[in-house]
C-alpha positions in Angstrom: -37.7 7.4 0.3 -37.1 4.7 3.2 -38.6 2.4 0.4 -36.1 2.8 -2.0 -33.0 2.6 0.7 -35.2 -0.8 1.5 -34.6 -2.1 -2.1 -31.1 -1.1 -2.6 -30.5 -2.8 0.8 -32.2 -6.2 -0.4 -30.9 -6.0 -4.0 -27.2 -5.4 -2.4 -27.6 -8.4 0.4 -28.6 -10.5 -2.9 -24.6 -10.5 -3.8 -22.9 -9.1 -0.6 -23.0 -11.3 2.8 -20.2 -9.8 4.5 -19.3 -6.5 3.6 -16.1 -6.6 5.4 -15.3 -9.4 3.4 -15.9 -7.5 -0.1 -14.5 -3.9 0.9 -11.4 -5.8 1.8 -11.1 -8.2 -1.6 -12.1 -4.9 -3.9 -9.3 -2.9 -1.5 -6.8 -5.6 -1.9 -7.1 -6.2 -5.5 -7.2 -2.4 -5.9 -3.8 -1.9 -4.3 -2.5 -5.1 -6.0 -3.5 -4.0 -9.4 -1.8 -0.1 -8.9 1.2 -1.2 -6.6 2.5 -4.5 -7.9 3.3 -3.4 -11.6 5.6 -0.5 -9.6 7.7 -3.2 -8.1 9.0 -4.8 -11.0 8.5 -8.4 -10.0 9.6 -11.0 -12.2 7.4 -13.4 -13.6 4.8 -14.8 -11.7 5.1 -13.4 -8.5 2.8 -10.7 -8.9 -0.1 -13.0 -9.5 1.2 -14.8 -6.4 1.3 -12.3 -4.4 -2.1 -11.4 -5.3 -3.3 -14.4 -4.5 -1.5 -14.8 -1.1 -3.1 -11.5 -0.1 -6.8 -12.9 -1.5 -5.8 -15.8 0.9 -5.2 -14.0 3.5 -8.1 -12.3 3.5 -10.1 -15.3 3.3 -8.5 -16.9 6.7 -8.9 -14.0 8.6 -12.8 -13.9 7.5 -13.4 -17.7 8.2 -12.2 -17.1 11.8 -14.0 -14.2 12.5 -16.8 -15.6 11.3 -16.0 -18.8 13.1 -15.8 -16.8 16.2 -19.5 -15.6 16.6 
């Protein structure tokens, strides 16, 4: 059985480095997609929004990462 969990651990560090880094992108995008329509938004700030939050997430990766 410790094969298997071997495999599924290669095959998943084939597309995930960080998994910080993907649990937080799926969890942001996740919330976005359930919680911004809610708000009524006009426009194009939704997608902004979005996208600040994907930003955000992306800064505060590249200095932890930066930091080790």
């Amino acid at each position: 059985m410790s094969w298997l969990k071997a495999i599924f651990s290669k095959l998943l560090g084939l597309f995930v480095d960080d998994v910080g880094f993907a649990v937080a992108i799926l969890g942001w995008v996740i919330l976005a997609g359930l919680g911004l329509p809610r708000l009524g938004l006009p426009g194009h700030l939704p997608g902004l929004v979005l996208f600040v939050g994907l930003l955000g997430i992306l800064m505060q990766s590249t200095v932890r990462r930066s930091r080790k």
